[in-house]
C-alpha positions as semicolon CSV with decimal commas, in nm:
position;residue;x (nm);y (nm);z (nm)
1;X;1,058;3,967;-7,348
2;X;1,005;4,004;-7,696
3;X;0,837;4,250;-7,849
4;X;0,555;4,242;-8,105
5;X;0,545;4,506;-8,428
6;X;0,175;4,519;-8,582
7;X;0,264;4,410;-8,917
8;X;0,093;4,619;-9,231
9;X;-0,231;4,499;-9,300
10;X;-0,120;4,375;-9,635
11;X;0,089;4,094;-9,449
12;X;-0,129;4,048;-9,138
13;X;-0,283;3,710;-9,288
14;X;0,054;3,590;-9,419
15;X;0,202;3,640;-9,072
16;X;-0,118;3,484;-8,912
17;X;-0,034;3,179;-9,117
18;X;0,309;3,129;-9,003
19;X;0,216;3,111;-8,666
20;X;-0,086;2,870;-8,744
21;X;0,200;2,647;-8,977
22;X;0,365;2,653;-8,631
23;X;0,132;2,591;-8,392
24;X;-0,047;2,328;-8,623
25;X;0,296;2,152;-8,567
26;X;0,290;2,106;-8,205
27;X;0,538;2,355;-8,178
28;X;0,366;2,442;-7,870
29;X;0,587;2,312;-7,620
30;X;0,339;2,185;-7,347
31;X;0,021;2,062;-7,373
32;X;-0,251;2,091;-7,097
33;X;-0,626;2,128;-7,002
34;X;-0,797;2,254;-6,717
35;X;-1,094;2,133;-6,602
36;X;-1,043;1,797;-6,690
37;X;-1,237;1,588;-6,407
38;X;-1,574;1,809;-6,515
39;X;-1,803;1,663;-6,697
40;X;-1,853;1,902;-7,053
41;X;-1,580;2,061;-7,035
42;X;-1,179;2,011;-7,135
43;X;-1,025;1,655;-7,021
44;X;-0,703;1,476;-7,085
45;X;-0,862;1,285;-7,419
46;X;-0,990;1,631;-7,596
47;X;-0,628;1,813;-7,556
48;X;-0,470;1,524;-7,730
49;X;-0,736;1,524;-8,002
50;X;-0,660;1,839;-8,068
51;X;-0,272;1,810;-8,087
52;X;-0,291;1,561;-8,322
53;X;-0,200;1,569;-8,688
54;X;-0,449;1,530;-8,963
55;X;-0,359;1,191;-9,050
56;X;-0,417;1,074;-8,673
57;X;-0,135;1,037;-8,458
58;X;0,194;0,873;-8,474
59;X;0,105;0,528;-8,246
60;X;0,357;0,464;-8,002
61;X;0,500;0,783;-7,984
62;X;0,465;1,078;-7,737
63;X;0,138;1,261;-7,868
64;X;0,328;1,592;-7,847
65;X;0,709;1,658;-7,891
66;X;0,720;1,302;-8,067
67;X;1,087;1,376;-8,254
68;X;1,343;1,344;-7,994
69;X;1,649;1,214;-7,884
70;X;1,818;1,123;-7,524
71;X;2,102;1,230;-7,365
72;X;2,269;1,116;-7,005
73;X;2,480;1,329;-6,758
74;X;2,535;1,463;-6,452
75;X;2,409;1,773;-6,325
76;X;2,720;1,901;-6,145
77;X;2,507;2,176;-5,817
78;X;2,748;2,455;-5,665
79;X;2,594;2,515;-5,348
80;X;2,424;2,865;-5,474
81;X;2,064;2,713;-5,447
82;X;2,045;2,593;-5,153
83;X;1,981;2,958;-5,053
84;X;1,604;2,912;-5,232
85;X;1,570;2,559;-5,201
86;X;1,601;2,284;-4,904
87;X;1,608;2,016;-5,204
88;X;1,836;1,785;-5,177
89;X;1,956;1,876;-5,608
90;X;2,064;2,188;-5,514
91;X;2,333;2,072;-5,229
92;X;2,700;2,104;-5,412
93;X;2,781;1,762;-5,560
94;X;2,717;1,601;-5,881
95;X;2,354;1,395;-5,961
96;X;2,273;1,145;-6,232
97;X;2,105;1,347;-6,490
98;X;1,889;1,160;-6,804
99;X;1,674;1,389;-7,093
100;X;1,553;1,434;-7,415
101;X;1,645;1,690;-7,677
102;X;1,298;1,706;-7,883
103;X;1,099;1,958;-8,147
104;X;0,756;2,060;-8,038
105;X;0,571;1,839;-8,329
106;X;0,311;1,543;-8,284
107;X;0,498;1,361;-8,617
108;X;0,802;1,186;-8,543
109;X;0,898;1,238;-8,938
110;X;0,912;1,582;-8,946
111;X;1,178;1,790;-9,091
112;X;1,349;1,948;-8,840
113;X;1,334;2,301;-9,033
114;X;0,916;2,292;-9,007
115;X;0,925;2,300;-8,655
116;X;0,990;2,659;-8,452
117;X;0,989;2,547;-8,105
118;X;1,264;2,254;-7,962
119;X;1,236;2,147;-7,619
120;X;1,417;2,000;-7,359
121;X;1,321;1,727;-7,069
122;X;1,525;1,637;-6,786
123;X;1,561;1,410;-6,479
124;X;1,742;1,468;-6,218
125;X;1,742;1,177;-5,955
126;X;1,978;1,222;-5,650
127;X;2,074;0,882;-5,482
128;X;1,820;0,980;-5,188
129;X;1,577;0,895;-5,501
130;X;1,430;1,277;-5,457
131;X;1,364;1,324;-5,837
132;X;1,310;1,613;-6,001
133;X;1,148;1,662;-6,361
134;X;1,131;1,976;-6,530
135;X;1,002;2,021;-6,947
136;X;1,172;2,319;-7,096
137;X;1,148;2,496;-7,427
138;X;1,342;2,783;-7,621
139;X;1,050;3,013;-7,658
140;X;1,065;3,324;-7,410
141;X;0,704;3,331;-7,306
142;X;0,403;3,085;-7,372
143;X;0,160;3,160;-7,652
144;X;-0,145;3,207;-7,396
145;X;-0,247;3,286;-7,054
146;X;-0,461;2,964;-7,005
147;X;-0,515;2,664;-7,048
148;X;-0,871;2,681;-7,246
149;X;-0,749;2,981;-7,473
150;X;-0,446;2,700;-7,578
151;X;-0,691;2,456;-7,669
152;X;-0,840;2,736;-7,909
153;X;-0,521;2,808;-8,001
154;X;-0,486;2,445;-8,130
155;X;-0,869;2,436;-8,282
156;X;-0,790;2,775;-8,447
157;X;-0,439;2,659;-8,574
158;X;-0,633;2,358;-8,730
159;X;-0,916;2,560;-8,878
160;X;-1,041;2,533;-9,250
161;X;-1,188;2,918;-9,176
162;X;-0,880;3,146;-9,317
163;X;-0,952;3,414;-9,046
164;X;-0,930;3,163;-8,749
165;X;-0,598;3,254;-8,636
166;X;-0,654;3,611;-8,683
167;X;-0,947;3,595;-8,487
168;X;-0,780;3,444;-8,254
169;X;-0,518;3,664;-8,191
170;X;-0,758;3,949;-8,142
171;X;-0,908;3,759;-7,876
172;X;-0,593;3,674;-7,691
173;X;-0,371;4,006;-7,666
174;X;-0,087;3,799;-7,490
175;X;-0,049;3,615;-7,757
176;X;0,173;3,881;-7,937
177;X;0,490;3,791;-7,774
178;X;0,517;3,449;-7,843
179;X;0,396;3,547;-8,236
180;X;0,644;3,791;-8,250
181;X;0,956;3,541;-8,129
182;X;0,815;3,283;-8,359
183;X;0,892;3,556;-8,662
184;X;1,153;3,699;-8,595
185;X;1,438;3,480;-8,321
186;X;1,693;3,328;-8,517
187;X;1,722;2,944;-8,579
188;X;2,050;2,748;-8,502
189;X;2,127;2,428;-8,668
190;X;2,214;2,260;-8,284
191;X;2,033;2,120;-7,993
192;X;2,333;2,246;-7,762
193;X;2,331;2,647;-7,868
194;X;1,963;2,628;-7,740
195;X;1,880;2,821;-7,419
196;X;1,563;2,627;-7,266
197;X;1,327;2,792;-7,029
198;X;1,061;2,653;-6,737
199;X;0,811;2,946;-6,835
200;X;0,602;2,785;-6,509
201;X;0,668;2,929;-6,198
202;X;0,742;2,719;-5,920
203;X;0,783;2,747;-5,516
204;X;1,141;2,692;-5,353
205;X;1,134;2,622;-5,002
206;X;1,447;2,693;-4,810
207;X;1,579;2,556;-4,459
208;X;1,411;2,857;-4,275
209;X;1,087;2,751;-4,418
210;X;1,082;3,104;-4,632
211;X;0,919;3,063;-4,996
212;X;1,037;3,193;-5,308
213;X;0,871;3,175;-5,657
214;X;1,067;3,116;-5,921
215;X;1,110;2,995;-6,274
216;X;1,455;2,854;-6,431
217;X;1,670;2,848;-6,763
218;X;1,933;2,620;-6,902
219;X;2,191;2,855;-7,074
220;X;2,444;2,708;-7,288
221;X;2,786;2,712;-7,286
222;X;2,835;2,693;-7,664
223;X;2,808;2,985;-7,869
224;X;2,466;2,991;-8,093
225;X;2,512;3,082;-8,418
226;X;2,214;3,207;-8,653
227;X;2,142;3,027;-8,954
228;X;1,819;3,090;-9,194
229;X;1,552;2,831;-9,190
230;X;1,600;2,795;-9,566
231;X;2,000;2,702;-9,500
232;X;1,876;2,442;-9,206
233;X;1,656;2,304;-9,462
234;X;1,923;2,216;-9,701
235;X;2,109;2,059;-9,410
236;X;1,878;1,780;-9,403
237;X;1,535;1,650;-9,251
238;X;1,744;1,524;-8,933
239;X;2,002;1,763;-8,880
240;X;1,974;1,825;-8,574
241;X;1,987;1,488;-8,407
242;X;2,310;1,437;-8,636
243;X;2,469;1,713;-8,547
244;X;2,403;1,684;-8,154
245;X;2,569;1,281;-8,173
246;X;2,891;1,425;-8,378
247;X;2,911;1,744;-8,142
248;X;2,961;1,508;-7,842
249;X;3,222;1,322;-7,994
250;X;3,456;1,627;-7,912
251;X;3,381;1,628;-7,530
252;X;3,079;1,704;-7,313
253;X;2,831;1,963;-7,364
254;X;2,722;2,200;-7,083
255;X;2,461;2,428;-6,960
256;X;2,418;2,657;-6,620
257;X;2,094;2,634;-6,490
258;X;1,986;3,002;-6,377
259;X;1,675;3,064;-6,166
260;X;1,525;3,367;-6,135
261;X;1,345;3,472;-5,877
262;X;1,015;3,684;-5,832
263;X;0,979;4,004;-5,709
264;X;0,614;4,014;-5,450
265;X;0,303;4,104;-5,737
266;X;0,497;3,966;-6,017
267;X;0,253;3,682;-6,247
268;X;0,308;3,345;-6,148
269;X;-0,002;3,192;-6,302
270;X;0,057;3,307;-6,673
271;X;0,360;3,176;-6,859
272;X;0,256;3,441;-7,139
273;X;0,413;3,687;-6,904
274;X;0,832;3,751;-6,915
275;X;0,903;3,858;-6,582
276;X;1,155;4,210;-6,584
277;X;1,485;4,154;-6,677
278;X;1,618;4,336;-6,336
279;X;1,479;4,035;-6,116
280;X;1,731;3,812;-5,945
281;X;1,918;3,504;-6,096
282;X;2,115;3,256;-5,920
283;X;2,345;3,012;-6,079
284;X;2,296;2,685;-5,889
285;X;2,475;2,438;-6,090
286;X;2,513;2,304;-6,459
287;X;2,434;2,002;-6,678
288;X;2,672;1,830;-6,794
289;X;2,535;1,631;-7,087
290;X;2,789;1,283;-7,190
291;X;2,639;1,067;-7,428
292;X;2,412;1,127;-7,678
293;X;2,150;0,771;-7,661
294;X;1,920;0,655;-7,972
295;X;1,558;0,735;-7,911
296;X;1,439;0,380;-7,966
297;X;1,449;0,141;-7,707
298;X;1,684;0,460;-7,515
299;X;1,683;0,540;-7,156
300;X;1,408;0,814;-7,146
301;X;1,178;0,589;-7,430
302;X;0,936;0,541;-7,094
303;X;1,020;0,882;-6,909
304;X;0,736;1,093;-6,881
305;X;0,894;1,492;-6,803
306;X;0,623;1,527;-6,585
307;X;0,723;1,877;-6,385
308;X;0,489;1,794;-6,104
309;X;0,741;1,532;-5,981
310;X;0,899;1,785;-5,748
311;X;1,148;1,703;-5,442
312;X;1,084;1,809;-5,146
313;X;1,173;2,188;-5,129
314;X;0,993;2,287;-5,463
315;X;0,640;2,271;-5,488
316;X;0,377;2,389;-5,776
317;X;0,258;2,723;-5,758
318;X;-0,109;2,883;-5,876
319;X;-0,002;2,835;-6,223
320;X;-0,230;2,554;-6,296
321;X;-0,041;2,429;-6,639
322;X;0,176;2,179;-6,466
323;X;-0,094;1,962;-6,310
324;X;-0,272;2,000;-6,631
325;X;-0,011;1,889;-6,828
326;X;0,105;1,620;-6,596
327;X;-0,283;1,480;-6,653
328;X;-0,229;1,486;-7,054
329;X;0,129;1,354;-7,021
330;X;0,005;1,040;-6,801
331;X;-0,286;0,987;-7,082
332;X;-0,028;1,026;-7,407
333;X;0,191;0,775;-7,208
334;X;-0,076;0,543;-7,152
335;X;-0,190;0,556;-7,552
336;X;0,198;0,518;-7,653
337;X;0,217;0,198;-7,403
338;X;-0,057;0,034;-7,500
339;X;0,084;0,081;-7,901
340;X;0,416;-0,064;-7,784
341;X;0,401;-0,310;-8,128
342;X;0,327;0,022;-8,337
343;X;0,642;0,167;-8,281
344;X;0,980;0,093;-8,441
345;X;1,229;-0,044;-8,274
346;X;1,586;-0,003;-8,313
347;X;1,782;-0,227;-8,531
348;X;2,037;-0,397;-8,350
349;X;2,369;-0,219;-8,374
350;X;2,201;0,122;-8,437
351;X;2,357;0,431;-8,329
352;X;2,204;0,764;-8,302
């Protein structure tokens, strides 16, 4: 978990601005309400409206993580999970495996050196058709504890008032962590030296019917290598779709999926909360990503990474983000269907 240094006061505004440059991005990976079936109070409709851009947003794209590009694979299990899990993923064999390498941004134009946070969302569909979804970003920890302080977060971000984010911050402690990664992680210039994280906790079921909580990373296999933001600047607005489609060309890229598992007391409603380094991981498999597929008209164009589409062994936990998000992901996907002539299609021929 990342740890947060109280800047001087001298630089305190500068830094605050940073993370609101961020955050006004979308580089918040997921977005979510609670409360959304009450009348007066946060739904589906007023979390989008506050991810979007100034201009409006981008029609027929995703509302949130709207840069992207697909991938297909396999996700190859060993065997090792089906200690936590009765789901039918985790049994040793290999499963069809389709995602999306995106930024955290609601503009589908940006510049892939604005944007902190880069995602990932995956399907995994065994032939029994037990899917499983999971949305995944590189940050450590989420920004906040819950779902209404994110909404300020985003209204703050936005703010004309140059103390919003400031104020903010004092009013959301756990906010820190995520601040301080945002300053000071290194970038890479490629999708594939990423390591992407659930930050939700989730319940595993196992064939004894014991439960475990537990939250999951993708590792990867290839080695990341720092590079400034100013240097991935110069490499171009779309760097790092490029570079993902030529990396492939040399052979498949992989990832071990590690979940680690809670010890009894440790937070499983707060994604703002690392859990200790000392708790137990399991390696239960890895993706295997083998093509690299253009984002128009590709195979995850109408995928929603909803990660309450859960097999049959995992289950959501109290952390109330993923049925949150799932509500503002099933809205954004209804806004980007219904501006199906809005969005550019890809010229025949096109390669990503």
């Amino acid at each position: 978990m990342p740890l947060f240094r109280q800047p001087p006061a001298r630089t305190i505004l500068g830094s605050f601005v940073l993370i609101a440059v961020i955050v006004g991005g979308g580089a918040a990976a997921f977005a979510y309400t609670a409360g959304w079936l009450s009348p007066g109070r946060l739904t589906p409709g007023k979390m989008l409206e506050a991810l979007a851009p100034p201009g409006g947003p981008a029609l027929g794209h995703r509302r949130n993580h709207a840069k992207g590009i697909c991938f297909t694979g396999v996700f190859e299990a060993n065997g090792s999970g089906a200690a936590l899990s009765r789901a039918e993923v985790f049994t040793r064999g290999q499963y069809p495996a389709l995602g999306r390498f995106n930024l955290g941004t609601a503009d589908p134009n940006a510049a892939d050196a604005t944007v902190r946070v880069r995602g990932m969302g995956l399907r995994i569909a065994p032939l029994d058709g037990q899917e499983w979804r999971t949305a995944m970003i590189d940050a450590p920890v989420f920004p906040v504890s819950t779902p209404r302080a994110f909404h300020e977060l985003l209204l703050a971000s936005a703010s004309k008032d140059a103390n919003a984010m400031e104020k903010f911050a004092a009013s959301n402690p756990e906010f820190a962590a995520f601040a301080g990664w945002a300053k000071s992680a290194p970038y890479t210039a490629s999708y594939a030296e990423e390591r992407y994280n659930s930050l939700d906790s989730f319940i595993f079921t196992d064939d004894f019917g014991a439960e475990h909580a537990a939250r999951w990373s993708l590792v990867p296999a290839a080695q990341p290598v720092a590079i400034s933001n100013d240097d991935l600047a110069k490499r171009g607005p779309d760097v790092l779709e490029r570079e993902i489609a030529e990396r492939i060309r040399s052979g498949p890229l992989r990832w071990t999926m590690v979940v680690t598992v809670a010890n009894p007391g440790d937070p499983t409603a707060d994604p703002s909360k690392a859990w200790p380094q000392d708790r137990r991981t399991v390696e239960v498999g890895t993706l295997i990503v083998h093509q690299i597929e253009a984002e128009p008209d590709g195979p995850c164009r109408e995928i929603n990474f909803d990660p309450t589409v859960l097999p049959p062994g995992m289950r959501t936990s109290d952390d109330p983000f993923p049925a949150a998000r799932s509500s503002v992901y099933r809205e954004s996907y209804d806004l980007r269907t219904a501006e199906a002539k809005d969005y550019p299609r890809a010229e025949v021929g096109a390669k990503p």
